[in-house]
GUBARO-653186 format. One record per residue (C-alpha): residue number from 1; x, y negated, z negated. Coordinates in Angstrom, 1 decimal. Example, Ala and Ser with C-alpha at 12.3 -4.5 7.8 and 13.67 -1.06 7.14 Angstrom:
<rs>
<r seq="1" u="12.3" v="4.5" w="-7.8"/>
<r seq="2" u="13.7" v="1.1" w="-7.1"/>
</rs>
This chain:
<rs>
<r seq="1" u="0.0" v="0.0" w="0.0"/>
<r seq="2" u="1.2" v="-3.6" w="1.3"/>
<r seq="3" u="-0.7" v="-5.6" w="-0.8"/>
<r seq="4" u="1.0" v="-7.2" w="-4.4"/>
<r seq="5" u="0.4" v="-10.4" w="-6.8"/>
<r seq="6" u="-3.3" v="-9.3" w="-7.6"/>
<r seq="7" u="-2.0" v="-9.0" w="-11.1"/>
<r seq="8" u="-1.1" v="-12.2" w="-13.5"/>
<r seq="9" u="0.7" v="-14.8" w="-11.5"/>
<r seq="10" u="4.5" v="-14.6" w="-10.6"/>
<r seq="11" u="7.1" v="-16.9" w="-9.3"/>
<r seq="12" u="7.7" v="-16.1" w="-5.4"/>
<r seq="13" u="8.8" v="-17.6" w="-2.3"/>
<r seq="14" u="6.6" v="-17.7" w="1.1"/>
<r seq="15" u="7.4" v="-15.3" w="4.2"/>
<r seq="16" u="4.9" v="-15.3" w="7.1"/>
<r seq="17" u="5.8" v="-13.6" w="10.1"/>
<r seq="18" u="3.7" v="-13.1" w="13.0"/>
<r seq="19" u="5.2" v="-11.1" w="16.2"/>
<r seq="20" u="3.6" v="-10.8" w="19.3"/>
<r seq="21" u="5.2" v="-9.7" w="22.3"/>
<r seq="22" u="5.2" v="-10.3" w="25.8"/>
<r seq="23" u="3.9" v="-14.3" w="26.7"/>
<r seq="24" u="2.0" v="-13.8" w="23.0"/>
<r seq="25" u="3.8" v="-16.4" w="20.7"/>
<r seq="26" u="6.4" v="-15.5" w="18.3"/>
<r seq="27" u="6.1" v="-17.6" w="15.2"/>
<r seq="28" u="8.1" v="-17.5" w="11.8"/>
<r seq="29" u="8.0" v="-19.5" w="8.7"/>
<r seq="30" u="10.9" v="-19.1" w="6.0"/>
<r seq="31" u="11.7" v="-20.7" w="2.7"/>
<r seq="32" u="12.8" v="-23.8" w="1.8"/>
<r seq="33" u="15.8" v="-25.0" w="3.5"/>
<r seq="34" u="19.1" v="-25.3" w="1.8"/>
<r seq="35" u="19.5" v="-28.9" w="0.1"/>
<r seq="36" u="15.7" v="-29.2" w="0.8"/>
<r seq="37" u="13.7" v="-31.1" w="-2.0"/>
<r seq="38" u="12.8" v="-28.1" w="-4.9"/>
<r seq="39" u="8.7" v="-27.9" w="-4.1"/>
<r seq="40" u="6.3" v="-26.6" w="-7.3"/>
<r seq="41" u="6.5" v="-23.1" w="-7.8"/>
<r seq="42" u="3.5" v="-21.4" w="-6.6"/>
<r seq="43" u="1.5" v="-18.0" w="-7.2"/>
<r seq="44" u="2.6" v="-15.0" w="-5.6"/>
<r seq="45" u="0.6" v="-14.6" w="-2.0"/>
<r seq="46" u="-1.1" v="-11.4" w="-1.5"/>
<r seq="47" u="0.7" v="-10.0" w="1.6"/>
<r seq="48" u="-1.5" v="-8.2" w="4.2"/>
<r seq="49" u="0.5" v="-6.3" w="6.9"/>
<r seq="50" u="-1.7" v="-6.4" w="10.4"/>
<r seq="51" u="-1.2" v="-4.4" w="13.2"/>
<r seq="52" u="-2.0" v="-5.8" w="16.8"/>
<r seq="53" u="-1.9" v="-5.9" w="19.9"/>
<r seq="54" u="0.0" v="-7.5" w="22.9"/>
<r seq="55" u="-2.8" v="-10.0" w="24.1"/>
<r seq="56" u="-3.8" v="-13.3" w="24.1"/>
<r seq="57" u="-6.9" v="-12.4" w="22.1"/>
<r seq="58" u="-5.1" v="-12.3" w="19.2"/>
<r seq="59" u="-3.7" v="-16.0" w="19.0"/>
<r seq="60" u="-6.2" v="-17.0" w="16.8"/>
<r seq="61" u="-4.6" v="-15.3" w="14.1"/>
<r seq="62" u="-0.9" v="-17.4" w="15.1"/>
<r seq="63" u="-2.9" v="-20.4" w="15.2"/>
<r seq="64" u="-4.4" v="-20.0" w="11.3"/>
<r seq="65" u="-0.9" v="-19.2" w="9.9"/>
<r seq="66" u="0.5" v="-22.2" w="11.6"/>
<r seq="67" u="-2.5" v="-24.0" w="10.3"/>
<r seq="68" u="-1.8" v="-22.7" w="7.0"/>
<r seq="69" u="-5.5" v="-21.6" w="6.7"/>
<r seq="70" u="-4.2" v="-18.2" w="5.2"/>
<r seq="71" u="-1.4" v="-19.7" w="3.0"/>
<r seq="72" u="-4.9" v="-21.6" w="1.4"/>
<r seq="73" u="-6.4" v="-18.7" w="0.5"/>
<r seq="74" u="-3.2" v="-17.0" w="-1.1"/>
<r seq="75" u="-2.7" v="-14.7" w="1.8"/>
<r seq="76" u="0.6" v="-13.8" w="3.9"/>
<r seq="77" u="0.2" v="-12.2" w="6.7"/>
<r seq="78" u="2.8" v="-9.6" w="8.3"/>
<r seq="79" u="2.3" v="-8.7" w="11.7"/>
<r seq="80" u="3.5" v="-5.7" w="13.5"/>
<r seq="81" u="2.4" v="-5.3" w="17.6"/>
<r seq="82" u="1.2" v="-1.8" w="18.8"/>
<r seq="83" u="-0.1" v="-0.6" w="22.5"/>
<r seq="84" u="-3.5" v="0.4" w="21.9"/>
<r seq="85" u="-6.3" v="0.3" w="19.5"/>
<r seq="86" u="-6.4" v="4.1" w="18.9"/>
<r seq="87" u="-2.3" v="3.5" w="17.9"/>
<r seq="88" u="-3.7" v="1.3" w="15.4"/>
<r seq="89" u="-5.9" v="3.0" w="14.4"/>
<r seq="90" u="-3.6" v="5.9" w="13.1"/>
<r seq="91" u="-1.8" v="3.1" w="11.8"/>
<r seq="92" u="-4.4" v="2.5" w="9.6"/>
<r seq="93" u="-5.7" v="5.6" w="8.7"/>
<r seq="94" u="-1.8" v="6.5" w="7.7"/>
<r seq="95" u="-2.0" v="3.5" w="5.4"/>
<r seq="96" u="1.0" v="1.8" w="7.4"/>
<r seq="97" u="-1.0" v="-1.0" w="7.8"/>
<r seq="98" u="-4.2" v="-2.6" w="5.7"/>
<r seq="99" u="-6.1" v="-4.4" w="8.5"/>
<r seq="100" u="-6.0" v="-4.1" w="12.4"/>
<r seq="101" u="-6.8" v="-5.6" w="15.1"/>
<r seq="102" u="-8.7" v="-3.7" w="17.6"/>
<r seq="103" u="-11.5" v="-3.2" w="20.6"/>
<r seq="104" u="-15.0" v="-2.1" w="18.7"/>
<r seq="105" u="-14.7" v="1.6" w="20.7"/>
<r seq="106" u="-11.4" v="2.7" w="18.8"/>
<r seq="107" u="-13.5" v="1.3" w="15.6"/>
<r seq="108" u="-16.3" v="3.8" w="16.7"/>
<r seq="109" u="-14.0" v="6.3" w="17.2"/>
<r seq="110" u="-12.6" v="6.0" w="14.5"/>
<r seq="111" u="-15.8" v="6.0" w="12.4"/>
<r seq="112" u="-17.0" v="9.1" w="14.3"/>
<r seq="113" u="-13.4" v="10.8" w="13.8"/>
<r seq="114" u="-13.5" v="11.1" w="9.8"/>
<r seq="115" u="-11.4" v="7.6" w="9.8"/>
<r seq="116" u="-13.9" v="5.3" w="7.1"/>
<r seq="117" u="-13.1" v="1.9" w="8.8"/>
<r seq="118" u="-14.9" v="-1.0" w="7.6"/>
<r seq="119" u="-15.0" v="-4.2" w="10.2"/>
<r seq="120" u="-13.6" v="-7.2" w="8.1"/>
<r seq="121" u="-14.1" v="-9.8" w="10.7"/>
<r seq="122" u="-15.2" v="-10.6" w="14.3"/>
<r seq="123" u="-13.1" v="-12.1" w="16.9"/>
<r seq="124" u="-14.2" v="-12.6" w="20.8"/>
<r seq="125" u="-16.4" v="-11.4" w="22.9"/>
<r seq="126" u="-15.8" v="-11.1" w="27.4"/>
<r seq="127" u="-17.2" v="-13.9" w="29.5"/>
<r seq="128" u="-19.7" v="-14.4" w="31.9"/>
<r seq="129" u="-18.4" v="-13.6" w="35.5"/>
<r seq="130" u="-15.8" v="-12.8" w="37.3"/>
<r seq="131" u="-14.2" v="-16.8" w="37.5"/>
<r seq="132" u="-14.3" v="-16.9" w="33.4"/>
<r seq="133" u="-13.8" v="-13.7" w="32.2"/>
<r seq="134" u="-10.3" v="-12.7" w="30.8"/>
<r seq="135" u="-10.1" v="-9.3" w="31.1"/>
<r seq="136" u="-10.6" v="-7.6" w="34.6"/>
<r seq="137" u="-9.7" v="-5.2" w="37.1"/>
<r seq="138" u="-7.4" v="-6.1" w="39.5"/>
<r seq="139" u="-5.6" v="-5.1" w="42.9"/>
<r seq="140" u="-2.4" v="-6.1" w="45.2"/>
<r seq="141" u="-2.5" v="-9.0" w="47.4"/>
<r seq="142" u="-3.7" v="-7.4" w="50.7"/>
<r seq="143" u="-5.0" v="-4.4" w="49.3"/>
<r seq="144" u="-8.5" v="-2.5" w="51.2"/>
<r seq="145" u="-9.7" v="-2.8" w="47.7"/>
<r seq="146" u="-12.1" v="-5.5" w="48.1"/>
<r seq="147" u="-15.2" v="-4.8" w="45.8"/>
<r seq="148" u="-16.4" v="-2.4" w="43.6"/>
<r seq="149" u="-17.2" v="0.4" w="45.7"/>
<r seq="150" u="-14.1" v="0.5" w="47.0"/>
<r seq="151" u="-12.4" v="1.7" w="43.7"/>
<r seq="152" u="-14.3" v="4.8" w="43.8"/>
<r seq="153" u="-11.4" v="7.7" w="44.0"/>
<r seq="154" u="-9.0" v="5.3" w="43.1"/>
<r seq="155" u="-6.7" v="5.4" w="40.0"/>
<r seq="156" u="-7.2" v="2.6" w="37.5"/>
<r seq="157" u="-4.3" v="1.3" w="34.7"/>
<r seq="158" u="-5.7" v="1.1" w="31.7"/>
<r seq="159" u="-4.0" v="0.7" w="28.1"/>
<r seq="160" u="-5.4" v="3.8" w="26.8"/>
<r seq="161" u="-7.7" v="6.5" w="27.4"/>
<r seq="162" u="-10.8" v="7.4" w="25.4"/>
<r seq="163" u="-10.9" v="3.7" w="24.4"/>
<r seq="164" u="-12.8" v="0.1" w="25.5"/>
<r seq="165" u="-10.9" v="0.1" w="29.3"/>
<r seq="166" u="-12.8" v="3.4" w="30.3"/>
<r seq="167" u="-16.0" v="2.8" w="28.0"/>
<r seq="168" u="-16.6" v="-0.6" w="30.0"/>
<r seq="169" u="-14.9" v="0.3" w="33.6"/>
<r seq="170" u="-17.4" v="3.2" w="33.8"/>
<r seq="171" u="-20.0" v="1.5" w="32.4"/>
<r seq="172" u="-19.6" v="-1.4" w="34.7"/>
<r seq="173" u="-19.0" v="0.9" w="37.9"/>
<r seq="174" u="-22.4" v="3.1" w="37.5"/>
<r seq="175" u="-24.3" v="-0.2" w="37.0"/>
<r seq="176" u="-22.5" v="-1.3" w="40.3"/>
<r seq="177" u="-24.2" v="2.0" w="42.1"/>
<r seq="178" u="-20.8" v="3.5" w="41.8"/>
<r seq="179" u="-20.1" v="7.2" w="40.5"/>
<r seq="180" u="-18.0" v="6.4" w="37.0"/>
<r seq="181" u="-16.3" v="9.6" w="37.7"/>
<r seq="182" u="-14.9" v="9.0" w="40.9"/>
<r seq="183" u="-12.2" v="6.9" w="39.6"/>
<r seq="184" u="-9.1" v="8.7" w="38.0"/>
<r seq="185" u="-7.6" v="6.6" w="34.5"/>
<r seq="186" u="-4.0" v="6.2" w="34.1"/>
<r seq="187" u="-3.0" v="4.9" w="30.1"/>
<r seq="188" u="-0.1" v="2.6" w="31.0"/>
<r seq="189" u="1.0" v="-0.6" w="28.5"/>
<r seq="190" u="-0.6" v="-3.5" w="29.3"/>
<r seq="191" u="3.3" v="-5.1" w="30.2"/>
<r seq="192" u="3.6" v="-2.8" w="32.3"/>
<r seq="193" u="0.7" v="-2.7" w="34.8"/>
<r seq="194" u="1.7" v="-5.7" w="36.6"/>
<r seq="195" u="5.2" v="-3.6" w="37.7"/>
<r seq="196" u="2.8" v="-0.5" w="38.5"/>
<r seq="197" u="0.4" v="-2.1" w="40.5"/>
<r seq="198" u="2.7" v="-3.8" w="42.7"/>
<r seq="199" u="5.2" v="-0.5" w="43.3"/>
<r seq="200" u="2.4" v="1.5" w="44.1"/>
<r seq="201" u="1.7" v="3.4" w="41.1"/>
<r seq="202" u="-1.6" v="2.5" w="40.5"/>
<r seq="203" u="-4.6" v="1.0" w="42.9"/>
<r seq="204" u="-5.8" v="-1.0" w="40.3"/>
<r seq="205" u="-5.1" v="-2.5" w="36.8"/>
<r seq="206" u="-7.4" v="-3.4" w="33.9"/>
<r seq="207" u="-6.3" v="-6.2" w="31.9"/>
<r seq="208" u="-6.2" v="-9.0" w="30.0"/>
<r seq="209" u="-4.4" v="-12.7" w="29.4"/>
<r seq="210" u="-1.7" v="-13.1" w="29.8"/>
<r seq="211" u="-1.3" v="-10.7" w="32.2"/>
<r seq="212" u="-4.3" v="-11.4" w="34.4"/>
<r seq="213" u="-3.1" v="-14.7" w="34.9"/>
<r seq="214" u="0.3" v="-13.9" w="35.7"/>
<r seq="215" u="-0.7" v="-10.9" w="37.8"/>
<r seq="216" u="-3.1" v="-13.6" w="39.7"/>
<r seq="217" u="-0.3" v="-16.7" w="40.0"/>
<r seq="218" u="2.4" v="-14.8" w="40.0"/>
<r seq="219" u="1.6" v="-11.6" w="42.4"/>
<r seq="220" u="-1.1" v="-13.1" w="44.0"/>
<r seq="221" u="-3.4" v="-10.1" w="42.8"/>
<r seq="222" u="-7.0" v="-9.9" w="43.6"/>
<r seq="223" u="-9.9" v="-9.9" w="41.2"/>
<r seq="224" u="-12.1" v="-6.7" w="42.0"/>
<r seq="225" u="-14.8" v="-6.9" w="39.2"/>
<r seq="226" u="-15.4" v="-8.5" w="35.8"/>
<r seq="227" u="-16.5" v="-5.1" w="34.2"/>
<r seq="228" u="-17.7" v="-6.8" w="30.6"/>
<r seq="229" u="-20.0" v="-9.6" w="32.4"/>
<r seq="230" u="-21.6" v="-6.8" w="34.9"/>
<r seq="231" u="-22.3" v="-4.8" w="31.7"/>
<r seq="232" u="-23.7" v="-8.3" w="29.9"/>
<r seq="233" u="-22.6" v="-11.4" w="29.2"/>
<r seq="234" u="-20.5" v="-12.0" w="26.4"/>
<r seq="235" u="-20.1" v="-8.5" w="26.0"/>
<r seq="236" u="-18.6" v="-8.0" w="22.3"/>
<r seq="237" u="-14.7" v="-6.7" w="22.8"/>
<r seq="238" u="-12.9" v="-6.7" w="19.5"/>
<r seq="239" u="-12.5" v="-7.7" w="15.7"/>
<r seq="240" u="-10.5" v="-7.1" w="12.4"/>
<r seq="241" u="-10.9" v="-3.1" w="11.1"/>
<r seq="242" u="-9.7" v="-1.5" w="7.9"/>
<r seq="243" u="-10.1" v="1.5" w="6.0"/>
<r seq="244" u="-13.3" v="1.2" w="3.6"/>
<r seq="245" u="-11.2" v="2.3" w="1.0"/>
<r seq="246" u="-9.2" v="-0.3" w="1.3"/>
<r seq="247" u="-12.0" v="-2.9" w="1.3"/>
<r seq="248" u="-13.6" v="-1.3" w="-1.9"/>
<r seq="249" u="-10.3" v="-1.9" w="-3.8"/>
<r seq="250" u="-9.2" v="-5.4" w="-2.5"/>
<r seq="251" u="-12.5" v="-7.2" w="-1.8"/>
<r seq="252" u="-12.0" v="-10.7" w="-3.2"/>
<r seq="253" u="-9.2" v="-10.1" w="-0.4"/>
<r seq="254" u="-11.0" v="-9.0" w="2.2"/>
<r seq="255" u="-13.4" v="-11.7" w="1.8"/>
<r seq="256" u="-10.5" v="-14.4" w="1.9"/>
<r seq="257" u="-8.8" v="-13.0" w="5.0"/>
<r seq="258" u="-12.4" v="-13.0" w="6.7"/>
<r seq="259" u="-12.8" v="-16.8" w="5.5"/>
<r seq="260" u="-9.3" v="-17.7" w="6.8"/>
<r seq="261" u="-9.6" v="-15.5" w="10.3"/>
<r seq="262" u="-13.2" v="-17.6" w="10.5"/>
<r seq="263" u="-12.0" v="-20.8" w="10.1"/>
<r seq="264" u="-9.0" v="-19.6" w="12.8"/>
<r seq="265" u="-11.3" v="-18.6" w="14.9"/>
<r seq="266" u="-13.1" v="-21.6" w="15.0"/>
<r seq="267" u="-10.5" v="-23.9" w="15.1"/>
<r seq="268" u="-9.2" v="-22.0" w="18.4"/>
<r seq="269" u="-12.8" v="-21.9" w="20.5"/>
<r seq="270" u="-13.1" v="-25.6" w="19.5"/>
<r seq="271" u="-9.5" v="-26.7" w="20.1"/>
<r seq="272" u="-8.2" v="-24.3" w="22.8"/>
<r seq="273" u="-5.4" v="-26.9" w="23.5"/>
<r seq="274" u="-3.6" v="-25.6" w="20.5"/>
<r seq="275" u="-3.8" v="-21.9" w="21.7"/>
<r seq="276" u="-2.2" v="-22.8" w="25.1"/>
<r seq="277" u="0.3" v="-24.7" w="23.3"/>
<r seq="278" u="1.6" v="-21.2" w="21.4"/>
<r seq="279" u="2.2" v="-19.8" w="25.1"/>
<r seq="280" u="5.2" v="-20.5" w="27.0"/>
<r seq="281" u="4.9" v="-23.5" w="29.3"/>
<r seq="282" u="4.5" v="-21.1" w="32.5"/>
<r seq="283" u="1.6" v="-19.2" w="31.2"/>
<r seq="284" u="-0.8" v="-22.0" w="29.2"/>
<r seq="285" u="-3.2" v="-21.9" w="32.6"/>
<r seq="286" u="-4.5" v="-18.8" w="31.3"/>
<r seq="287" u="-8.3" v="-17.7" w="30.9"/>
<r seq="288" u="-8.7" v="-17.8" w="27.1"/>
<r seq="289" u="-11.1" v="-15.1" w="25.3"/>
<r seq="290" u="-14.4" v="-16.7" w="23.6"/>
<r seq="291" u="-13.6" v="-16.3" w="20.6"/>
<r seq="292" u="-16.5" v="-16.6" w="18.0"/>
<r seq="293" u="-16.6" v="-15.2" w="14.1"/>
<r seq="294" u="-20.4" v="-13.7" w="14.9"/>
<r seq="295" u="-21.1" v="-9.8" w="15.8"/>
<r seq="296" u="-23.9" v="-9.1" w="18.3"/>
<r seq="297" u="-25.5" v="-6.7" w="16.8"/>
<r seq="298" u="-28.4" v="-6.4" w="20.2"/>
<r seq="299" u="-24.9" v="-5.8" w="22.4"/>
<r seq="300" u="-22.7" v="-3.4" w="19.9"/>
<r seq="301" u="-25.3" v="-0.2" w="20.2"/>
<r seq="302" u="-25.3" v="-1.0" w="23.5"/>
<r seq="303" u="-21.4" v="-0.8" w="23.8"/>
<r seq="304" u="-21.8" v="2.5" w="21.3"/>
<r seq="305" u="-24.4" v="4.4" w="23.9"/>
<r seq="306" u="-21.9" v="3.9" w="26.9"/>
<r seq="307" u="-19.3" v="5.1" w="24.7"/>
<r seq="308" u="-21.2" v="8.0" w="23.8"/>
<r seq="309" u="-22.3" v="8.6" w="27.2"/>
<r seq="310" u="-19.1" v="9.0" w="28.8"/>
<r seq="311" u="-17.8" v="11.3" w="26.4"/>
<r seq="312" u="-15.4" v="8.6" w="24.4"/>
<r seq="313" u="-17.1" v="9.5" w="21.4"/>
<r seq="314" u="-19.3" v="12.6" w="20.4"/>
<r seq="315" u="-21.7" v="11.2" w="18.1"/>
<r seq="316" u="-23.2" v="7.1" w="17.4"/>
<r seq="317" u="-21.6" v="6.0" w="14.9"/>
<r seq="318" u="-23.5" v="4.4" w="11.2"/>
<r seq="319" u="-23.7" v="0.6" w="12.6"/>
<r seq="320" u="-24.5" v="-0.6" w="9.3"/>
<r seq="321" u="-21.6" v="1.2" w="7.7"/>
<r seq="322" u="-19.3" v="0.4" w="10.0"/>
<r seq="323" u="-20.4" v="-3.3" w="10.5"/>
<r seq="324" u="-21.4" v="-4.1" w="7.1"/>
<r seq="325" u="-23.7" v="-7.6" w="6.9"/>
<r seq="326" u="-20.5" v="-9.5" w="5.1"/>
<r seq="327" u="-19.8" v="-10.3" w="8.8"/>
<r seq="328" u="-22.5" v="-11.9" w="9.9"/>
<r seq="329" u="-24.6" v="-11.6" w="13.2"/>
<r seq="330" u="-25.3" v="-13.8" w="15.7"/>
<r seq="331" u="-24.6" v="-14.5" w="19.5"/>
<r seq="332" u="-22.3" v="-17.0" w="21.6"/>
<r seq="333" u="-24.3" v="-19.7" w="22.8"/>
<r seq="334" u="-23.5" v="-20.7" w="26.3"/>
<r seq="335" u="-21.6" v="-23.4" w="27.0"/>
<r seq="336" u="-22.5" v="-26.1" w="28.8"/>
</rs>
């Protein structure tokens, strides 16, 4: 277990270190300086060690350390960067992390698996077509790949198999008219796809900022579909996931991680200047995720039945054990 100073209070120093790799932002806070002015000692922070993932979506989380919206509610935050939400989810269930961030099928897997996860807090949800949506499939410059039907026999990059990519690409395809079975799944990193679509690996990728964008300046890939939007518009992706056991021990801090990752989350849909500003200069054009601390609770059993459908999980999961009512519901409202 990661998490100390729940006890009486002690004399510490403050270490924050959030890693994301890739175009994500890599950002570190240490100590005082030498020969810097002696500041009031403070309580010991509760440390929370998050896993996540490679992505854009998860900038919110940079944004509220910088902010110092955790340091406020006597949290530090230690973040290590996995592949995939099912990776995390081991993670978790291993105890080598206490919260994770990950897609809401790994969570159902998980929940269906024997793995008591708990979600702790929301994060985003996919867009509304293919021109602002942040997470889609796409294919070479030049390819014959030029609209859904098209991909049907085609192998797809996705991160990982059995998790959101093939929940949502199948889902997406057999609303589209389009056999979901046709199409053949390779897992692949989501750093990688860009080099695998463009040596012939793969037909098509799957994926997300900041590689969509990069794919799209930089390759001049192709958008083939927006598989969120055709399944509905903002379509609920991800959010913050630890064991229940966890939660049942440390719920004053569960509840002040989930008030810090709000108020993060906020501050980033409302001021997406500061997200682009933790990118490097040559990715800041990129299509940001809406993020939003509501669950959809219409769109989530949704999400579960495609799941279930393609075989991704075996059985629904308990919605109201899985998504307990501390995060609360609601829907993005369109912008306008």
């Amino acid at each position: 277990m990661t998490v100390r100073g729940t006890g009486g209070l002690r004399r510490a120093r403050l270490l924050v270190v959030a890693a994301l790799v890739g175009a994500v932002a890599l950002t570190a806070f240490g100590g005082s300086a030498a020969g810097a002015p002696t500041k009031p000692h403070r309580a010991m922070l509760d440390t929370i060690t998050l896993d996540s993932l490679p992505i854009a979506n998860a900038l919110p989380l940079t944004l509220g350390i910088n902010k110092g919206y955790f340091a406020k509610q006597n949290i530090e935050i230690k973040v290590n960067t996995l592949q995939s939400g099912n990776d995390i989810v081991l993670a978790l269930a291993n105890k080598q992390a206490d919260i994770g961030y990950v897609g809401y099928v790994p969570m159902m897997i998980a929940a269906t698996s024997g793995i008591d996860v708990a979600l702790v807090a929301a994060s985003e949800v996919e867009g509304t077509s293919v021109t602002d949506n942040w997470q889609n499939i796409l294919v070479k410059a030049g390819s014959s790949i030029q609209k859904p039907a098209d991909l049907a026999g085609k192998t797809i990059a996705v991160n990982a198999l059995k998790g959101v990519g093939e929940t949502i690409i199948k889902a997406a395809l057999e609303k589209d008219g389009v056999d979901p079975n046709s199409i053949k799944l390779t897992p692949l990193p989501f750093p990688s796809m860009r080099a695998a679509l463009n040596n012939g690996q793969v037909d098509a990728i799957w994926v997300p900022e900041p590689f969509l964008s990069q794919a799209l300046n930089i390759d001049k890939a192709q958008i083939v579909m927006a598989p969120g939007p055709t399944v509905g518009k903002y379509f609920p992706n991800g959010g913050y996931v630890a064991l229940r056991d966890w939660t049942t021990h440390h719920p004053g801090l569960a509840k002040r991680f989930r008030t810090a990752m709000n108020i993060s989350l906020l501050r980033a849909a409302k001021h997406p200047e500061e997200i682009r500003a933790l990118l490097p200069a040559a990715t800041q054009d990129v299509r940001l995720p809406i993020w939003s601390p509501l669950i959809d609770r219409k769109q989530i059993p949704t999400l579960a039945k495609y799941a279930l459908k393609y075989g991704v999980i075996t059985s629904l999961p308990n919605f109201a054990r899985l998504f307990p009512p501390v995060v609360k519901s609601g829907t993005v409202k369109k912008k306008k």
